[in-house]
FIMIMI-934455 format. One record per residue (C-alpha): x, y, z; residue in three letters. Coordinates in steps of 0.001 Angstrom, whole numbers, plus 524288, in hexadecimal, padded with zeros to 5 digits. Example, Ala and Ser with C-alpha at 12.3 -4.5 7.8 and 13.67 -1.06 7.14 Angstrom:
% FIMIMI-934455
      X      Y      Z  res
  8300C  7EE6C  81E78  Ala
  83566  7FBDC  81BE4  Ser
***
This chain:
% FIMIMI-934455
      X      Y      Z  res
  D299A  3E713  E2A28  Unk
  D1DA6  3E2CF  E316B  Unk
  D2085  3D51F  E3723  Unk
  D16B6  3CB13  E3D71  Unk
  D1D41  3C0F1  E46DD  Unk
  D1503  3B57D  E4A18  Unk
  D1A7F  3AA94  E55F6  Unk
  D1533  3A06C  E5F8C  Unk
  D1F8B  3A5AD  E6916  Unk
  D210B  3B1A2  E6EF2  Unk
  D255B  3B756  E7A70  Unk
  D2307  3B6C4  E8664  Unk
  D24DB  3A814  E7FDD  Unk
  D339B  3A4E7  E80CF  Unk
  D3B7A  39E6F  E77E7  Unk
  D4333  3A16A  E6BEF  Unk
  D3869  3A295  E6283  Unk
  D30C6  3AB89  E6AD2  Unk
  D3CA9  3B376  E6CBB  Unk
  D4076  3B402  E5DD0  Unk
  D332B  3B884  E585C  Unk
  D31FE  3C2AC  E62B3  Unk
  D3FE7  3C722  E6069  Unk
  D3DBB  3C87A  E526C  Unk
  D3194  3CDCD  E53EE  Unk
  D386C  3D8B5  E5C6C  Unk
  D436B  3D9FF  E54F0  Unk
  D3B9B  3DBE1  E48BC  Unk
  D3359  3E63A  E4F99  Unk
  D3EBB  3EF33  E5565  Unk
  D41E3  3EDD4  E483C  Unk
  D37F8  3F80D  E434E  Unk
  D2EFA  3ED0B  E3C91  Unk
  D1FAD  3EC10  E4028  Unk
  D2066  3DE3E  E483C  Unk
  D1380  3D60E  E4CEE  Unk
  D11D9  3CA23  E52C6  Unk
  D099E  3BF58  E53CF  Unk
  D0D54  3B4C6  E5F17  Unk
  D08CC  3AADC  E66D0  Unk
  D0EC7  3AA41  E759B  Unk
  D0923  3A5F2  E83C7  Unk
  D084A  3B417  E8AFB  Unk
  D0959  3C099  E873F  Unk
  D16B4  3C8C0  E86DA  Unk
  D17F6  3D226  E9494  Unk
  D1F6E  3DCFB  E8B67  Unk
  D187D  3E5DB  E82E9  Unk
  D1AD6  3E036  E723C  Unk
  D2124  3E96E  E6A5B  Unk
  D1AA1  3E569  E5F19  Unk
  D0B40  3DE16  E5CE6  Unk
  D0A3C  3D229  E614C  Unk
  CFF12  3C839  E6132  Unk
  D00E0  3BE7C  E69AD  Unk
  CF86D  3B157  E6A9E  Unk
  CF7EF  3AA47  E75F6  Unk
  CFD7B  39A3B  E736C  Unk
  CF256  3970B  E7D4D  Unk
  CE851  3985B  E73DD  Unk
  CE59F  38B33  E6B5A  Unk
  CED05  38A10  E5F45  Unk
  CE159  38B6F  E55D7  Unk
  CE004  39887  E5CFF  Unk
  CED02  39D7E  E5E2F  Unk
  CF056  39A07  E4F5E  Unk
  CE434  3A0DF  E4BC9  Unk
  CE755  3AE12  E52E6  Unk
  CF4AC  3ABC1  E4CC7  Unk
  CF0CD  3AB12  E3ED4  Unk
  CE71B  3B7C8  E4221  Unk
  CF131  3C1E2  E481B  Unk
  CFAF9  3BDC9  E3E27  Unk
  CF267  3BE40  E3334  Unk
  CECC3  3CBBF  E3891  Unk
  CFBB8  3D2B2  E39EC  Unk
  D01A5  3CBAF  E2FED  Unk
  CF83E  3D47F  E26F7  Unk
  D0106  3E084  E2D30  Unk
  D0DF1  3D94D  E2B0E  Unk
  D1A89  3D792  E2122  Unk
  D1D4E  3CB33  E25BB  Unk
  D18DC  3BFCB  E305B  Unk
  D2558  3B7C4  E3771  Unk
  D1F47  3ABFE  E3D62  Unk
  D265B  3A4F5  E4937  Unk
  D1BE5  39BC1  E4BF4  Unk
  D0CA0  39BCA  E4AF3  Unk
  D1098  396B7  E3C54  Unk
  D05BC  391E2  E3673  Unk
  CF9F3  39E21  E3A4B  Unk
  D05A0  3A799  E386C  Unk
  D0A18  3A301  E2B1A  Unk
  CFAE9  3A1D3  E2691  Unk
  CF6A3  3AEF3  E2A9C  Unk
  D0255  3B494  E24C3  Unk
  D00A0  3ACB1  E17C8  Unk
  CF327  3B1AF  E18B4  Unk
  CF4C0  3BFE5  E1AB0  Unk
  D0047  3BF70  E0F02  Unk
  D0ADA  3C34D  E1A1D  Unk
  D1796  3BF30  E17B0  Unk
  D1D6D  3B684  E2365  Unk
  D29B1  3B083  E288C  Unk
  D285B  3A46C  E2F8E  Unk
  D3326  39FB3  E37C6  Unk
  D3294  39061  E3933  Unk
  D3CDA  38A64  E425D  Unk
  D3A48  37C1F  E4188  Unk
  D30BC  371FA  E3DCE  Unk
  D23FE  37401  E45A4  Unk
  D1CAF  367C4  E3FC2  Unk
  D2710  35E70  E4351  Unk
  D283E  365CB  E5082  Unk
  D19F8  36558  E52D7  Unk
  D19A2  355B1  E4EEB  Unk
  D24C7  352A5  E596D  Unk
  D1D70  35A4D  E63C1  Unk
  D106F  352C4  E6173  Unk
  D1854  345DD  E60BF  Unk
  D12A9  342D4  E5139  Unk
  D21F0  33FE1  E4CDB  Unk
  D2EA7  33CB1  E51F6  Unk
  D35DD  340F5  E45E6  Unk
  D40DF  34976  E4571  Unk
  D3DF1  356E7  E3DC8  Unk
  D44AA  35263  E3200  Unk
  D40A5  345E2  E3089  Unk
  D3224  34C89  E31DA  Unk
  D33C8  3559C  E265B  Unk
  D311D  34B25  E1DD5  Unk
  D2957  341D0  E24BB  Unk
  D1B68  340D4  E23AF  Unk
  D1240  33EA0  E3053  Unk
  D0365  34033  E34AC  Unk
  CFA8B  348A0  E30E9  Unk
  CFB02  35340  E3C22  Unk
  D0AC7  3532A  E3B60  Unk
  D0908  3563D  E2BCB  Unk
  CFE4A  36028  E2F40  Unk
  D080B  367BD  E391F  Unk
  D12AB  365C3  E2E51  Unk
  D0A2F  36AF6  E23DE  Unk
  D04EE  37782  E2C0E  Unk
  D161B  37A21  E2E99  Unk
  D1865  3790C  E20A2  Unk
  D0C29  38159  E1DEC  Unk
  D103B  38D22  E2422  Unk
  D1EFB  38CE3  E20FB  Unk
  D1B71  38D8A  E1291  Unk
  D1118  3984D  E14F5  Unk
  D1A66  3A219  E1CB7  Unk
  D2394  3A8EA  E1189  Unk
  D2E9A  3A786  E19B1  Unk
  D34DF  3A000  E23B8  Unk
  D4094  39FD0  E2D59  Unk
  D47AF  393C3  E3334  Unk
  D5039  393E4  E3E87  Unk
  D5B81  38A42  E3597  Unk
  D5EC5  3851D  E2914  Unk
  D58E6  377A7  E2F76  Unk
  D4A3B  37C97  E309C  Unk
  D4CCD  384D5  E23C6  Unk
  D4CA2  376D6  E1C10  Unk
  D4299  37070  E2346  Unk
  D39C4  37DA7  E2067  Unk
  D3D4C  37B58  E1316  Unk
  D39C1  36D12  E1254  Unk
  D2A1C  37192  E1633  Unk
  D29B2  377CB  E085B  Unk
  D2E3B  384C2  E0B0E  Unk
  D383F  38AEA  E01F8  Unk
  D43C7  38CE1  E050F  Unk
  D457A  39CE9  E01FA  Unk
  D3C8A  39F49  E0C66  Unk
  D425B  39820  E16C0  Unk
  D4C3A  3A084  E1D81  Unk
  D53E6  39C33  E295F  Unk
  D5770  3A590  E3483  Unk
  D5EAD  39E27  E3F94  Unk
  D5AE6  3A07B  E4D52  Unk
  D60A7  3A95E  E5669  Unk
  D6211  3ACBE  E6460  Unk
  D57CA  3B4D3  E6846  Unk
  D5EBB  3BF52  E6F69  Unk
  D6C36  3BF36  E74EE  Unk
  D6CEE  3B52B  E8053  Unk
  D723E  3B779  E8BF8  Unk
  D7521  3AE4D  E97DF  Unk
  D6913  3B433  EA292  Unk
  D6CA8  3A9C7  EAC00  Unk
  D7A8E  3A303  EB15C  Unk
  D7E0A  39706  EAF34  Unk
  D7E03  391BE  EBCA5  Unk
  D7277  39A3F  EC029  Unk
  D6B91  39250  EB6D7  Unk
  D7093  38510  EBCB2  Unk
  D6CD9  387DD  ECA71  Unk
  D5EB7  38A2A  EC56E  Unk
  D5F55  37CE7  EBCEC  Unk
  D65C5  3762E  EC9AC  Unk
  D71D6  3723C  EC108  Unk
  D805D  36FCE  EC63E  Unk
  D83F3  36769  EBA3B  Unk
  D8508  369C8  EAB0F  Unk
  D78B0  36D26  EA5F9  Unk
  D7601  3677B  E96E9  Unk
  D68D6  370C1  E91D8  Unk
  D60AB  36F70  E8845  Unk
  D5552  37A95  E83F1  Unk
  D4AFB  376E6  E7C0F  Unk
  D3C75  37702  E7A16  Unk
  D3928  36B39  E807D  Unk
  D3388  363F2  E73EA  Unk
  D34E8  355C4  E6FB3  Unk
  D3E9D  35912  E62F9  Unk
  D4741  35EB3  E6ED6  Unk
  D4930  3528A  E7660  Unk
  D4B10  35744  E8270  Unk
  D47A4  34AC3  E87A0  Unk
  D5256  3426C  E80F8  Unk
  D5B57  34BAA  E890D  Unk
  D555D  34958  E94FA  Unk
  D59EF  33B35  E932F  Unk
  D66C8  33BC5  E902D  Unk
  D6816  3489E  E9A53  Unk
  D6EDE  33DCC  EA4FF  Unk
  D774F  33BBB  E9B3E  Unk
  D7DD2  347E7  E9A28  Unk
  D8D31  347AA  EA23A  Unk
  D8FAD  35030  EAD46  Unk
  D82B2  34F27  EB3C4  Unk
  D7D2B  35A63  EA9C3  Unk
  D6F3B  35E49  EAAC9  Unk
  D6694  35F84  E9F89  Unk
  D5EAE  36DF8  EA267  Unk
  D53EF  36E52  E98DE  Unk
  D4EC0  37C27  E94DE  Unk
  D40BB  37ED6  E8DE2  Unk
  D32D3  37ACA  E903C  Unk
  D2AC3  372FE  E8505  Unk
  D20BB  3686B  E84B4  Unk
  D2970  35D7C  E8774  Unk
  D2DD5  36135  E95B3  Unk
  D257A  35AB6  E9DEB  Unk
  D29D0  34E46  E96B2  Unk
  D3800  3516F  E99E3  Unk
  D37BE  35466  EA651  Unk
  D3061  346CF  EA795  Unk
  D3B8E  340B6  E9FCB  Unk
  D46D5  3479D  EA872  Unk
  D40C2  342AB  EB5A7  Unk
  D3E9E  33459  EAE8C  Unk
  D4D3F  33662  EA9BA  Unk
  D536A  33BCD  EB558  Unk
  D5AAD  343DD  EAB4D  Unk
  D6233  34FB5  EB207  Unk
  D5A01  357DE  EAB4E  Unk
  D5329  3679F  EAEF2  Unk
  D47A3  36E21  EA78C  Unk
  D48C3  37DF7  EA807  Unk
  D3CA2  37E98  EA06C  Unk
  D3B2E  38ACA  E97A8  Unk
  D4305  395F5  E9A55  Unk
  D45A4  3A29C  E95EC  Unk
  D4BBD  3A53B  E881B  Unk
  D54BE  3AEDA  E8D33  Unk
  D59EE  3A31D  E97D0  Unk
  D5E1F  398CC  E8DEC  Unk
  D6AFD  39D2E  E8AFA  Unk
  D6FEF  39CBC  E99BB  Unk
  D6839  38EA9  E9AA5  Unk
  D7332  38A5C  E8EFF  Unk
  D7F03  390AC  E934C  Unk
  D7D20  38B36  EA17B  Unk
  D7D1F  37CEF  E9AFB  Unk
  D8776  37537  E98BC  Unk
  D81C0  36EF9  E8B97  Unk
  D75A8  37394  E8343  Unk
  D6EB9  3672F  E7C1F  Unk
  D642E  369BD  E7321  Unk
  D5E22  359FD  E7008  Unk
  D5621  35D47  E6471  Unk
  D5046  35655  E58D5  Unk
  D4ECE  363AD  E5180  Unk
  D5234  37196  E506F  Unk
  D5137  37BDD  E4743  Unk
  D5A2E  38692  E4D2C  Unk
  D59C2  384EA  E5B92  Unk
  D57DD  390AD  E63CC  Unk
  D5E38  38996  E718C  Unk
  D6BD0  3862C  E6729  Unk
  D6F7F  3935C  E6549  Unk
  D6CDF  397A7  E7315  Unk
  D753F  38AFF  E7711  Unk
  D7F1D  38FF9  E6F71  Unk
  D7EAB  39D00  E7259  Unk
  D800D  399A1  E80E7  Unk
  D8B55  39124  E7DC8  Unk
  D8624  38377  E83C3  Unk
  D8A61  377A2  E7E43  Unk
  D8077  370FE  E732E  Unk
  D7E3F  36520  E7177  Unk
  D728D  36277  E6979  Unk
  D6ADA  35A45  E5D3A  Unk
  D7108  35B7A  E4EE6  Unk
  D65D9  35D98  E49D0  Unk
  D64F3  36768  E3CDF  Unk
  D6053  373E3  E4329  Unk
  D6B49  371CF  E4C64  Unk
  D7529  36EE0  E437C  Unk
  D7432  37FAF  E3D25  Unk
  D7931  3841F  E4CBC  Unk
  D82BD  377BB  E5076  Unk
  D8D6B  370DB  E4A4E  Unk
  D9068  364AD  E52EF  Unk
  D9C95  36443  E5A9E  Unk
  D9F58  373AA  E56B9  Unk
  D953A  37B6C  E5FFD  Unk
  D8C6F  36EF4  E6447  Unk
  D8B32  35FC9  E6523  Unk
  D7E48  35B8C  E5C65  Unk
  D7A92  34F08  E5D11  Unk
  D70AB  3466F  E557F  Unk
  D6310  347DA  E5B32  Unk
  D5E71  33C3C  E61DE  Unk
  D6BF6  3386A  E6617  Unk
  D6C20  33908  E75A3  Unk
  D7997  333BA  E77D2  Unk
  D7F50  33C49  E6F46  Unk
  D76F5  346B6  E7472  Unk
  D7C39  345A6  E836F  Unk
  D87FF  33FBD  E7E84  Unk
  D8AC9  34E88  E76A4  Unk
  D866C  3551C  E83BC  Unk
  D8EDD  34DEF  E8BD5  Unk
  D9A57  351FE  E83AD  Unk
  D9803  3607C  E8779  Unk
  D9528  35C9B  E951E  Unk
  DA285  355CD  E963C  Unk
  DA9D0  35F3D  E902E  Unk
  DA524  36C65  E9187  Unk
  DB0B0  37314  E89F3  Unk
  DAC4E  36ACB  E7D47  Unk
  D9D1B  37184  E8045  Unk
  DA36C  37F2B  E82DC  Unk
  DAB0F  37DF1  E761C  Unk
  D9CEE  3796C  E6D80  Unk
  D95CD  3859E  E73CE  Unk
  DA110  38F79  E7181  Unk
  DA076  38C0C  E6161  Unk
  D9042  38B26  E6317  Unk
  D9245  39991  E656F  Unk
  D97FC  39C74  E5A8A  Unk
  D8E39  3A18E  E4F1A  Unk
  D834C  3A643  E594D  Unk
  D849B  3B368  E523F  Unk
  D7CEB  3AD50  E463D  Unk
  D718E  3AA99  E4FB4  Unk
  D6EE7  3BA23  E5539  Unk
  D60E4  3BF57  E56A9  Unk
  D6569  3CA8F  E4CC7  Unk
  D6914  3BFC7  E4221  Unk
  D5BD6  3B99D  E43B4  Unk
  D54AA  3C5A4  E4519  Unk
  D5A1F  3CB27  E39B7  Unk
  D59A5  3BF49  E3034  Unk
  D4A6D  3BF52  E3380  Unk
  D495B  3CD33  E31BD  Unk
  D4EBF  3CC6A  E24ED  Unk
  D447C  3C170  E2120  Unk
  D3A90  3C805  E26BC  Unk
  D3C7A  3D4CA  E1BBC  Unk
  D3F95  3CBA7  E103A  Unk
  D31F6  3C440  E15AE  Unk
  D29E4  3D1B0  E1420  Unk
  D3172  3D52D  E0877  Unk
***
């Protein structure tokens, strides 16, 4: 099977979507299938590619870089079975529709509503903005989403969760597959625990939290309650995004007991979580999170939102605490209980182990695999 991968990350970009399409890609290729790739990353890889890859530089303007996009994959989708899109949606699903390729488009939340928070044009909560109507330029971003979900033939959602709200843009429901997420590759713990609190400058419990630092995150509402938290715990953020330079401001204004790592490596998060004392995760929305499984995987404590993407990994009180989102006291309150009693947190992470099986890079590999043939067939 010839198969055409198309991202906006790739390494050397780190992260778990960089790491998954590459994966894949590679996985697909030692495989004995003809692989390509079309990606957009900041530098070039130091390691000689396997396999053809095109890569666009995300320096050049968007007009530009959407352009070359729709070209290359246009241009080797000719030579291909099937395209699998992990972002670069809307020129990948257009120059596939337009060269008659089949493609398999893997959507993992709702960009519109996503891309509305970030430019501050709606406070609303992802559900609440399924059905809401706005201004023109939030419609236009919706419309362009919708667009290119119904024009690839197939997609793939991390959960059940983003399966319905795919389903609510219009898109029927037999082509809407869900493959949960996995862990990459097998994780292993690259740095000790008190290695790792010397370099933070830590004596204390440490309470962490890794995210992309986005609004829908709220990274800042735990940087207020962080003095809250018993035992003289330290909150130890970990990831980079566009909101940092607002929460470091906020820490200093707070005199919260707080420590930015800033991005690391992939391969480090798992020793970050299993040198805490509590993992909290403060978010408004998920659709399979990524940071959960490694959490639980490492066996740290989770407290976190009970919101609907959560809800398919966590049962409250079983292998986590969940608490309403936008609830601070019950927020600290549920991290306090773990702080205080550390055999109550060590028996939550123990059953969060349980069922990790289901989420293995061969499971995930091999569902997409599968939909890959039945794509081209």
């Amino acid at each position: 099977m010839r198969i055409l991968f198309v991202s906006n990350l790739f390494p050397p970009d780190i992260g778990g979507p960089a790491t998954h399409i590459s994966r894949t890609a590679e996985e697909m290729y030692v495989n004995g299938h003809n692989v390509r790739a079309v990606v957009c990353c900041v530098a070039k890889s130091e390691t000689k590619d396997q396999y053809p890859i095109k890569r666009i530089s995300r320096h050049l303007p968007v007009i530009i870089r959407f352009a070359l996009v729709f070209l290359w994959v246009f241009v080797w989708s000719l030579r291909s079975d099937v395209v699998y899109i992990n972002g670069l949606e809307l020129p990948a699903t257009l120059a596939s529709r337009i060269s008659r390729t089949r493609s398999l488009l893997k959507v993992v939340g709702d960009f519109s509503w996503e891309y509305a928070i970030r430019h501050e044009w709606t406070d609303d909560g992802i559900d609440e903005f399924q059905n809401r109507r706005y201004s023109f330029r939030v419609e236009l971003v919706r419309w362009v989403q919708r667009a290119y979900c119904r024009m690839a033939n197939d997609l793939i959602t991390p959960s059940k969760y983003v399966c319905e709200l795919v389903e609510g843009w219009g898109v029927p429901n037999h082509r809407v597959h869900v493959i949960n997420n996995s862990l990459a590759r097998s994780p292993k713990l690259v740095i000790p625990a008190d290695m790792l609190r010397d370099k933070l400058s830590i004596d204390g419990p440490i309470v962490i939290t890794v995210a992309r630092l986005y609004s829908w995150k709220k990274i800042d509402e735990l940087i207020r309650i962080a003095n809250q938290f018993s035992c003289g715990a330290t909150l130890v953020i970990v990831g980079d995004g566009p909101e940092r330079k607002y929460l470091e401001c906020l820490a200093e204004k707070c005199a919260s007991r707080v420590v930015f790592t800033g991005a690391i490596e992939q391969s480090e998060v798992v020793s970050y979580l299993a040198a805490a004392d509590v993992f909290v995760l403060n978010t408004r929305y998920e659709g399979m999170s990524h940071v959960l499984l490694e959490a639980r995987w490492a066996e740290t404590p989770i407290v976190t939102t009970s919101v609907k993407g959560n809800l398919e990994l966590l049962q409250h009180e079983y292998n986590a605490l969940l608490v309403p989102f936008g609830c601070n006291r019950k927020l600290y309150a549920a991290v306090n209980s773990i702080l205080k009693d550390p055999e109550k947190g060590s028996a939550l992470a123990k059953r969060a182990k349980d069922g990790m099986e289901h989420y293995s890079w061969k499971r995930q590999v091999r569902e997409t695999a599968e939909l890959l043939a039945s794509s081209y067939l």
